[in-house]
N, C-alpha and C positions, 0 to 999 in steps of 0.2 A: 416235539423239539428234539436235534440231533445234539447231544454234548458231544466232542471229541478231545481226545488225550492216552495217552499211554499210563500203563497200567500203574495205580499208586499217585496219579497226579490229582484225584481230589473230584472227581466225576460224580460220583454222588453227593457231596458236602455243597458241588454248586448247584445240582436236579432237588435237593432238597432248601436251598437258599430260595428258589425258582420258585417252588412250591412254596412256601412260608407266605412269599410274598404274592401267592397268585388267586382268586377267586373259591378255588379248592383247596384252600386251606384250611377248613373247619370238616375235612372229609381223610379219610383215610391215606396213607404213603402207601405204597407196597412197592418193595425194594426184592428184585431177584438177580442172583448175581447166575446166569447162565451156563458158567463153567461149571460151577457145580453140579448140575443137574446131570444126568446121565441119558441117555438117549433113550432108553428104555421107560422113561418117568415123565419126558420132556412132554407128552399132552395131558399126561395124567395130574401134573403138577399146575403147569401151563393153563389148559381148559376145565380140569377137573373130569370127574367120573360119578360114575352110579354103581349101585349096588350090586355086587355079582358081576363087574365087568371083567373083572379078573380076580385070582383066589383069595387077595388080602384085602379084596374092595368089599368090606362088610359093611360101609354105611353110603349113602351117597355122596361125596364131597365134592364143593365149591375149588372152582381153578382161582389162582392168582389173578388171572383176570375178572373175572366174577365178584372177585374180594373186591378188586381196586373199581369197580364200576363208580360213576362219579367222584372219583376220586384221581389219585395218582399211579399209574406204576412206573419204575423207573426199570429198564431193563439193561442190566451192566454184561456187559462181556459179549455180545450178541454175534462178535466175528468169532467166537470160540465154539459156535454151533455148527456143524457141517449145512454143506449148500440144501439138501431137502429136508432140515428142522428148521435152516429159515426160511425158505420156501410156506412151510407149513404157521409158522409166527406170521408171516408180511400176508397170507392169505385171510388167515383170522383179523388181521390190522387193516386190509382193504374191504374184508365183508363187515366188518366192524359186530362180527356174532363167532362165536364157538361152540362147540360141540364135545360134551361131555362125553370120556371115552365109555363106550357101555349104549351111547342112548344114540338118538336122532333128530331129537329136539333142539336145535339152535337156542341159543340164549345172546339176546343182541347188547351189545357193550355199547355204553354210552360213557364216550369222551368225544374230547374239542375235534 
């Protein structure tokens, strides 16, 4: 589902009303606000990593998408990402699988 609105007008308050009232309600939210993220972080966060994929990657860690599997994510800010981070989001969104940075293993997302 697409919400639209300018910034501060309450986009999450109705992605989580949505959610409350919708089938995946007894499943996780995971709410990422996109501007934040730094482009540098953005698949490390995003898809998640493995161990030794880079110097500070000491354990293997679950992406926000991996968390919110059967569940929710709500993804705010998404035009504040340059055209080839969301290239790279809308591709993971059409193979509905991500790839932890470090491995080669697809891990397939299950939403609606």
């Amino acid at each position: 589902m697409l919400i639209l609105g300018e910034n501060g007008t309450g986009k999450e308050l109705a992605a989580r009303a949505l959610y409350r009232s919708s089938q995946r309600k007894d499943e996780v939210f995971v709410s990422v606000d996109m501007g934040s993220i730094t482009e540098t972080l953005f698949e490390s966060e995003l898809f998640g990593h493995v161990k030794g994929a880079f110097t500070d990657a000491k354990t293997d860690k679950p992406g926000r998408f991996e968390i919110a599997t059967k569940g929710t994510i709500f993804l705010d800010e998404i035009g504040n990402l340059s055209v080839p981070t969301q290239a790279k989001l809308l591709t993971a969104i059409e193979r509905r699988e991500v790839t932890r940075v470090g491995s080669n293993k697809p891990y397939p997302l299950m939403f609606g």
